[in-house]
N, C-alpha and C positions, 0 to 999 in steps of 0.2 A: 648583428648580435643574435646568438641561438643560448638556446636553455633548456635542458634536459631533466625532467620531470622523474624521479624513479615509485614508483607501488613495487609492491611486494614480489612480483614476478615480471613486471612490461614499463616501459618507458616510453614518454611521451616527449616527444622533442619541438619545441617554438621558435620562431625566429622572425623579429624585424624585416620585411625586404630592405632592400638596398636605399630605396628612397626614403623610408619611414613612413611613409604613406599607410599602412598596413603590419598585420601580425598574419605569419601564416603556418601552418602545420608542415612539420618537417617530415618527421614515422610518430609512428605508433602500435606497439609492438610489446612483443618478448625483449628482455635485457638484453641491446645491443644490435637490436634492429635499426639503430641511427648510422651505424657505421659502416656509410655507402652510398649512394646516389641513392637521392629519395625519392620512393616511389611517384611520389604526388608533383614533381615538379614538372612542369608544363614547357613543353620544346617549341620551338618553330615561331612564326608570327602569328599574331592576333589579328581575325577578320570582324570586322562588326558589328565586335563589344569590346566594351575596356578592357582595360588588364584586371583589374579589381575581379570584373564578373569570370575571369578564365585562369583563377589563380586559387590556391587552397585557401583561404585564406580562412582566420577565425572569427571576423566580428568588424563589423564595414556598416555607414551609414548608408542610406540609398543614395546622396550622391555619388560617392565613387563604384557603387555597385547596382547602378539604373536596372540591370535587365534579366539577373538570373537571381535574384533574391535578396532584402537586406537583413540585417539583423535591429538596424535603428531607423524608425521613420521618426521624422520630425517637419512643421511646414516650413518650406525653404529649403529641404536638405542641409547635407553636411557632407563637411570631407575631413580626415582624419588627417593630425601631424602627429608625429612620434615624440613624446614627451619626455621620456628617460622609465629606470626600470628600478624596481625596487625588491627585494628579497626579504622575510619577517618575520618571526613566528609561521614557520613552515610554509608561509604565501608567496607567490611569486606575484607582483604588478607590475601589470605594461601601460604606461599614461599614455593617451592622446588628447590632443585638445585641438581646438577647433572656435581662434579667434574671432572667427566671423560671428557665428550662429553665438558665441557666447556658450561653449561648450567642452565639459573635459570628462571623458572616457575614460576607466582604470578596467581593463580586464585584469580578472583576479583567477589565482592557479594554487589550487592545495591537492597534491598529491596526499593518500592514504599511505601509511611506509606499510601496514601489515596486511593490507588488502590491493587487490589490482583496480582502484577505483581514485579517479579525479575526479575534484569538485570541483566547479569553474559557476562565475558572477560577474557581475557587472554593477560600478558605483559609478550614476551617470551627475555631475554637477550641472547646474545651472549658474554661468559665470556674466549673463547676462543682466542686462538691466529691466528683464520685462516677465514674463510666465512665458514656463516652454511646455507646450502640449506635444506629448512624446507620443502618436498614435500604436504603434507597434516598437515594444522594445524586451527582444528576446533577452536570454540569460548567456548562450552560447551558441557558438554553429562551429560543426567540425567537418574536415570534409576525410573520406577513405580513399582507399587507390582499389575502385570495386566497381567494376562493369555489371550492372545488370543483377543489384543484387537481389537477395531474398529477404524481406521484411519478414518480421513474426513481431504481432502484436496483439494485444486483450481487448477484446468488444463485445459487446451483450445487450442486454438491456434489465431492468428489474426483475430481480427474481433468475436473471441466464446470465450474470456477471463472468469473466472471466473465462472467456471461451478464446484460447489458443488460437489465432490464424495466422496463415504465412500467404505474401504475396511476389510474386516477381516482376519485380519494374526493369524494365527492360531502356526506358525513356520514360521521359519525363516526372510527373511530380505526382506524392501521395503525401494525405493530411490526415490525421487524427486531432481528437481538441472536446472540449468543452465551453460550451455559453452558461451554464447552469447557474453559474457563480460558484461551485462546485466542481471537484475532477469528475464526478457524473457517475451513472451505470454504463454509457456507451463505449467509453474505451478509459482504458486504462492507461495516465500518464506515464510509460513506458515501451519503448521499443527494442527490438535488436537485428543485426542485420552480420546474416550468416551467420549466428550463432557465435559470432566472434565480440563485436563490438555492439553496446549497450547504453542507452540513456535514457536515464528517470528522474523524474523532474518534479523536487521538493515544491512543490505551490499545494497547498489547499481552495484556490479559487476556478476559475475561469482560465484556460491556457489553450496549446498547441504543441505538437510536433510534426512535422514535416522532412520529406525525404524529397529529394531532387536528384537527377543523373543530371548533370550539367554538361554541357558542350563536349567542352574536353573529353567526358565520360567518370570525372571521379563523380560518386554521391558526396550528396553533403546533407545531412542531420542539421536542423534547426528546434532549438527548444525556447521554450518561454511563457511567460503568463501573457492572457489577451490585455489590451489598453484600452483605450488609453490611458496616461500618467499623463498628470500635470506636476511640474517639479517646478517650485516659488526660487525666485532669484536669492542665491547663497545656498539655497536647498542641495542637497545629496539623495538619489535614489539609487537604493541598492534592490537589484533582482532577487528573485528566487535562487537561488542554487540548482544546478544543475550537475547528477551525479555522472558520468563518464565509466564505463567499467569496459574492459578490454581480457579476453581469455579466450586461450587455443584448445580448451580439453572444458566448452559450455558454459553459459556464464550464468544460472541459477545459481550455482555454489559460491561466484564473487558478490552474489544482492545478499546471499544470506550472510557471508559471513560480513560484509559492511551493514548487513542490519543486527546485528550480534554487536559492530563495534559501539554500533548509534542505540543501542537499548540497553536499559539498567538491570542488572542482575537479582531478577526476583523470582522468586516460584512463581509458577502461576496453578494456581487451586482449580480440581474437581469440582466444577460450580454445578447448581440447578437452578432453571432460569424457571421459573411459574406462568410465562407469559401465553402459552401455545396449551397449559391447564385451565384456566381461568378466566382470560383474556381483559377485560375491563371491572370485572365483575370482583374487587381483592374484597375479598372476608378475610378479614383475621383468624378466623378458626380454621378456615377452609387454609391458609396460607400453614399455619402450624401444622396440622396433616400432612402437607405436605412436604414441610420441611424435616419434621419426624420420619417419612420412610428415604428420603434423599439422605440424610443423616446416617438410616443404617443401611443405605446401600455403600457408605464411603463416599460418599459428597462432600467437600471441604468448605463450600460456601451457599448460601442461598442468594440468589438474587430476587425482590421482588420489580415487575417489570409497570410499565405502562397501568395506570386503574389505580398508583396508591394514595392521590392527593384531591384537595378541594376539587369538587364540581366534574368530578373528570367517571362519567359514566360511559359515554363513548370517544368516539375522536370529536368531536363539536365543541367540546367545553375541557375547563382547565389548565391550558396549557399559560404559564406566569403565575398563574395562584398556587406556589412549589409551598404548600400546607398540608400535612398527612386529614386525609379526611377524619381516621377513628384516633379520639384524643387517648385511646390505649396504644399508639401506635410505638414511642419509647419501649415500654413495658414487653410489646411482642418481639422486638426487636432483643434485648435481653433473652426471653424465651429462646429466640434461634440460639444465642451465643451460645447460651447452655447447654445448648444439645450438642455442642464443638464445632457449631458451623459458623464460620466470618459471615458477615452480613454486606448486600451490596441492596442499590436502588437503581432505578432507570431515573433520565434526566432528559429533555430537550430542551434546554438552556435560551437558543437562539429565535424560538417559534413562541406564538402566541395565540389563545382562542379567542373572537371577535366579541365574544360575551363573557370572557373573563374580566374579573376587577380591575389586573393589571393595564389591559385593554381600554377599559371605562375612563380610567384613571392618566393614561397615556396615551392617546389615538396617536403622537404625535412622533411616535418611539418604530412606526413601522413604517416600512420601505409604502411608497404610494407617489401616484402620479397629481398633480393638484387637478382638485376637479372631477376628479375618477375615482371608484370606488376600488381598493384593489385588488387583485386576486385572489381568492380562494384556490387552493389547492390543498388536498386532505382538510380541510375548514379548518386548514389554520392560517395564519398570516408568518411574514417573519419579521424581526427585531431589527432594525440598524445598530446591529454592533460595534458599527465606528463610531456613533456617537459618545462622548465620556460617560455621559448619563446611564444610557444600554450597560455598557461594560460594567460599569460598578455598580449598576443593580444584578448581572450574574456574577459579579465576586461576590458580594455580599450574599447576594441567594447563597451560592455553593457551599462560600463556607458556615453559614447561619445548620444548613443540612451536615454538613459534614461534621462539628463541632455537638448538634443539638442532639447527635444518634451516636453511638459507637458504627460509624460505617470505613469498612474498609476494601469498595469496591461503588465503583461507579460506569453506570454503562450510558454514556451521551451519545445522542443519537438524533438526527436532523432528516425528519420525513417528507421534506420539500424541497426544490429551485426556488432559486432567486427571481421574481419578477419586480418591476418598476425600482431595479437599481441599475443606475447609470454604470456603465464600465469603469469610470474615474472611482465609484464607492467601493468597487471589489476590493479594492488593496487595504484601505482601513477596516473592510469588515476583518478577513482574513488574518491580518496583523492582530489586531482583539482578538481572534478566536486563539491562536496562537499565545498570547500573552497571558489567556485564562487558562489554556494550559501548561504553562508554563508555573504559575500561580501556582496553581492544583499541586505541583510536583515540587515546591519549594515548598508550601505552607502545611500539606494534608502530605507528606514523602510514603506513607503509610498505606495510601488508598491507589489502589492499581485502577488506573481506566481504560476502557473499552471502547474503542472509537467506532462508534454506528452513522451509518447515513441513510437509512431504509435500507441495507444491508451494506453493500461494496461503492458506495457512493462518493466515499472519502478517505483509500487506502495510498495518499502520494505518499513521500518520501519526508516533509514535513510534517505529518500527522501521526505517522509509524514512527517515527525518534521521539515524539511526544506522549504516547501513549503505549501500553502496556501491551493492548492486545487490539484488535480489529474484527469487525465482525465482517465474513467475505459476502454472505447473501442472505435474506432471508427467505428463500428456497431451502428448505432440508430434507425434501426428498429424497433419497438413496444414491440414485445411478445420476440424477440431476446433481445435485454435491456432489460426486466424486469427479465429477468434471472441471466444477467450477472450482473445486481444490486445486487439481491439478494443474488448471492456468494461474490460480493466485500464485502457485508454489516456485512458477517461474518469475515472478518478479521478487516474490516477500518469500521470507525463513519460514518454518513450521513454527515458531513461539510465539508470534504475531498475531497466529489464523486459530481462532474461536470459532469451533465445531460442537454442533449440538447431535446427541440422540434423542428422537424424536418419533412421534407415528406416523410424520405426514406424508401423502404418496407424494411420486415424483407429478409435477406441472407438465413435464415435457417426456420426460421417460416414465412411466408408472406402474412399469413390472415390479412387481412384488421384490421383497429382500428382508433378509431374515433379523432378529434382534442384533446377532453378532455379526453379521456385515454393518450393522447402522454404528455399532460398538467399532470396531475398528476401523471403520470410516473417519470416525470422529478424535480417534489417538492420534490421526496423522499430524495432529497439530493440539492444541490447547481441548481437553477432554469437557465437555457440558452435556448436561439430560437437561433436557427441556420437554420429555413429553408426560402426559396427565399419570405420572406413574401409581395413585390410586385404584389405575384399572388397569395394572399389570396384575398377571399369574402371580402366586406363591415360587413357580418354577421363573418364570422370569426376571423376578427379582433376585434369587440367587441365582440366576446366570449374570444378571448385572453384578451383583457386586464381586462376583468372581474376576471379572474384566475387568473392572476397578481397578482390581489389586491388581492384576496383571499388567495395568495402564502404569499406575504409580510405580512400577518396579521398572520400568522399559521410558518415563518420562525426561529424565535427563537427556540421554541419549537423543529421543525423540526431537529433544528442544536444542540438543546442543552439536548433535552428530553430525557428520557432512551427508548430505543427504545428494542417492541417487533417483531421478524420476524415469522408472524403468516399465516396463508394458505392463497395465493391468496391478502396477503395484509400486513401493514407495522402500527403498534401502535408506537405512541411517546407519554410519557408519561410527562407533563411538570408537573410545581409549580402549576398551575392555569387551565391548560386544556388537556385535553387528546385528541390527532388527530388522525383519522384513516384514512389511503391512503388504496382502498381498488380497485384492477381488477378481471374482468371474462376473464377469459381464458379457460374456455370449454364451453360443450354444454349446451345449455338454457333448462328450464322446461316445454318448451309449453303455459306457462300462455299467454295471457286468452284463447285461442282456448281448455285449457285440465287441470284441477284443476292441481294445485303444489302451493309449498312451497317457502317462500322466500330464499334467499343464508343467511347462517347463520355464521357471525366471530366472534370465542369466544376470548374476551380480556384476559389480564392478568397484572394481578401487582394492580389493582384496588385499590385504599384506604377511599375512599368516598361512604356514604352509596346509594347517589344514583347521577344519571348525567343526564342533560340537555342537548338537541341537539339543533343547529339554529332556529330550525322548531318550540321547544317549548316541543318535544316530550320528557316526565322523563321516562328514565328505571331506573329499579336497579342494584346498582352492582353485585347481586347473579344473576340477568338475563343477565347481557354482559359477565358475568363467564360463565355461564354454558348453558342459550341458545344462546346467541349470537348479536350482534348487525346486524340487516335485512338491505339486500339489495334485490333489485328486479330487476332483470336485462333484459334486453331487447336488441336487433339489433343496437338500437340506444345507449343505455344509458348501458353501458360496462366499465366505472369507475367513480367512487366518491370521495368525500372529505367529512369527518363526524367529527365536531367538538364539544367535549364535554367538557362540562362545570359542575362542583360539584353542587349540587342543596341542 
């Protein structure tokens, strides 16, 4: 039995073997790559190892797959019988079950029709008479018809999220993953291999993905959250999702436009964060100043950050006592509206401080081992928010904040890992964090959220459909962000990625960069100031608000355009105009002291025979092909904005 999967341009084909023993991978491709012997099919005999481990296959317990990887551990193993097939609401399921162990497997199959992207899951039953401890149970494994490929995938650490690498396995096995209880600052739950084929893996917890060259020589991808599961007799466990994207012309442009499908259609506002002003220290008056010149530089929102509630003078205290310290705090709130700015707040929902009331009141409510005192990290603790208890005191918090203020912006944000939670707690916390936002977005539809984790600590695929925007680092250094843009940009869309201008120098790069390179740095995605703008120039501040307006006239585009990621700069290609955000980050040519050339960015995707710049200036489109659109770069003048128009 085979079945044919179609997205928007590629086709995924499945099939039963012969025995039903197994589901295996037929192609996967451009429309019509099924019709022919398939790549992945395995000739000759079998030495050594089952058939299981030397066959494409998509999802095998370890007993029939002992030696090159499984996708289901459980004690005692399992072997898979083919159960029959079902088609539903655009799903496809393939049942297996598994008499013995008291077990039935449904791999689950939703093709995208408008995007080149499959979602694939797993609903594992427990048909047995007793608890089944599930130690490893991935979402999906796909295998390619690809020797020796080249991985690219996102790793960093705090503060250097999203640093691009490619590696080439030649043999054997590479891992990426999280313990954190979180998708982490280390890598990023997403890989891709040869720039063709893609998986990202909606979990907000603790996971993996892995890449194998298997015997035969295909790879095979494996994704999933880490386990254990315990699944109670009649119980149903369903995975994570795992997204699948497949393209012959790069595949940044198939994440963005399936995260365009999976996000809700809202502005997202000129914000000013206070937090990198002020830090712990929120005066009300000191906050109004500030929101007064953010206001007339063209700021659509204020956020205040971290410092607005009970007890909370540094990171040591406050954290559960969600009380605005000054009882004029309603009143200031008002003031911002007035001035025409939306109002937001910072939140850590999930954390608590050891000498807050909350804490007093409930020692009992935090992750800890009996006996032991538990971790500090940033002196705070964290919440079990699988408990029922936990969860409905952050509904009620949230919405008690959201109701008690005109707020229509909230930035949640989680400064710690998980410690003394058993791997079995990770799926209830998660599931709760998920369910609160989900909440947020039924009960509050008005208030856009911002998903922080100490910056890039929480950007899966589960968390970015739940939320409005993301925040990629908290690094805002110059040439350090435009790095770490540049790798979020490959997994996530620009309406996602919340970019601050700001003073701070680079951590790791810390060459100088001027006000308008931090300005155009920060258009490449969701526009924010974040720095002590009190101590800007007369002249600075009208160069800000110039770029404002230039921001908000080039934003749709920005958020909604196909975007190219091209050397040193960022194309968004819209219905009506083409924008290119364009930095120097090396060395200058000596012009005019010593003849040189200008810097040259060759476009792509082009459809118009020729285009129009601000200036008046028409290139053609065979010249921004293949010489390039000129810049001329100087000490001073180190980034651009070049808006084109079809002529």
């Amino acid at each position: 039995m085979t079945w044919t999967l179609r997205m928007a341009t590629t086709s995924y084909t499945v099939a039963v073997e012969p025995g039903g023993r197994w589901a295996e991978l037929v192609a996967w491709g451009p429309h019509g790559v099924e019709a022919g012997p398939s790549p992945l099919k395995n000739l000759g005999e079998i030495h050594f190892i089952t058939e299981a481990d030397a066959a494409p296959v998509e999802y095998v317990p370890r007993g029939q797959r002992p030696f090159t990887g499984a996708d289901l551990e459980l004690a005692g193993d399992s072997w898979f019988t083919f159960d029959g097939a079902a088609e539903s609401d655009g799903v496809l399921r393939l049942a297996f079950v598994d008499e013995i162990a008291g077990l039935g497997t449904v791999l689950c199959y939703r093709p995208e029709s408008t995007v080149d992207v499959l979602s694939r899951w797993v609903e594992v039953t427990n048909t047995s008479g007793r608890s089944l401890r599930l130690d490893r149970i991935g979402s999906a494994g796909v295998c390619l018809p690809v020797r020796g490929p080249r991985l690219s995938f996102l790793h960093g650490e705090w503060a250097r999220e999203f640093q691009l690498e490619h590696v080439d396995l030649p043999a054997g096995g590479f891992r990426i993953g999280s313990s954190y209880g979180v998708p982490g600052h280390n890598y990023a739950p997403w890989l891709s291999v040869d720039d063709t084929w893609g998986v990202s893996l909606a979990w907000s917890g603790s996971w993996e993905i892995t890449a194998e060259v298997e015997p035969s020589g295909l790879t095979r991808l494996r994704a999933g959250m880490l386990g254990p599961v315990v699944v109670e007799t009649g119980e149903t466990f369903t995975t994570p999702e795992v997204a699948l994207a497949c393209s012959t012309d790069g595949l940044a442009r198939v994440w963005h436009a399936y995260d365009r499908l999976r996000s809700r259609p809202v502005r997202k506002p000129v914000l000013y964060n206070s937090w990198e002003a002020t830090g712990f220290d929120v005066s009300l008056p000191e906050q109004r100043e500030l929101a007064t010149i953010a206001a007339d530089l063209g700021a659509e929102l204020f956020v205040v950050d971290d410092g607005w509630f009970t007890g909370r003078h540094d990171d040591s205290g406050g954290l559960g006592d969600w009380y605005p310290e000054s009882p004029d705090f309603g009143a200031f709130v008002e003031d911002v509206r007035a001035m025409g700015l939306e109002f937001g707040l910072w939140v850590e929902p999930e954390c608590v401080s050891p000498k807050s009331k909350l804490h007093a009141e409930h020692p009992d409510w935090v992750y800890r081992t009996e006996g032991r005192e538990p971790t500090l990290i940033r002196n705070q603790l964290l919440l079990n928010l699988g408990l029922p208890e936990v969860y409905e005191f952050v509904i009620s918090t949230l919405d008690r904040l959201l109701t008690g203020c005109r707020i229509s912006y909230l930035k949640w944000d989680l400064n710690r890992p998980a410690t003394e939670r058993p791997g079995e707690l990770d799926n209830a916390h998660v599931r709760n964090y998920w369910r609160v936002l989900d909440h947020l977005r039924a009960r509050h539809p008005h208030v856009l959220v911002e998903g922080c984790a100490g910056g890039g600590g929480r950007t899966d695929l589960a968390t970015t459909g739940r939320v409005d925007v993301v925040w990629p680092s908290d690094n805002t250094g110059p040439l350090d962000r435009l790095k770490i843009q540049r790798g979020f940009l490959h997994m996530h869309a620009p309406h996602l990625m919340s970019s601050w201008v700001t003073d701070a120098p680079g951590m790791f790069d810390a060459r100088p960069r001027s006000l308008k390179f931090r300005f155009v740095l920060a258009m490449a995605g969701v526009l924010g100031i974040g720095a002590d703008v009190r101590h800007w120039s007369q002249d600075e501040r009208e160069e800000a608000a110039v770029l404002i307006k230039r921001y908000k006239g080039i934003r749709d585009v920005v958020h909604h355009g196909e975007v190219h990621l091209l050397n040193d700069a960022i194309q968004y290609s819209g219905t009506d105009r083409v924008v290119v955000l364009a930095w120097h980050t090396g060395s200058l040519t000596g012009v005019p002291v010593v003849p040189g050339q200008s810097s040259r960015v060759r476009l792509k995707g082009l459809t118009a025979q020729s285009y129009v710049d601000e200036n008046g200036d028409v290139y053609s489109g065979a010249h921004l092909t293949h010489v390039g659109l000129p810049f001329d770069w100087s000490r001073t003048n180190d980034a651009d904005m070049v808006v084109l128009r079809p002529y």
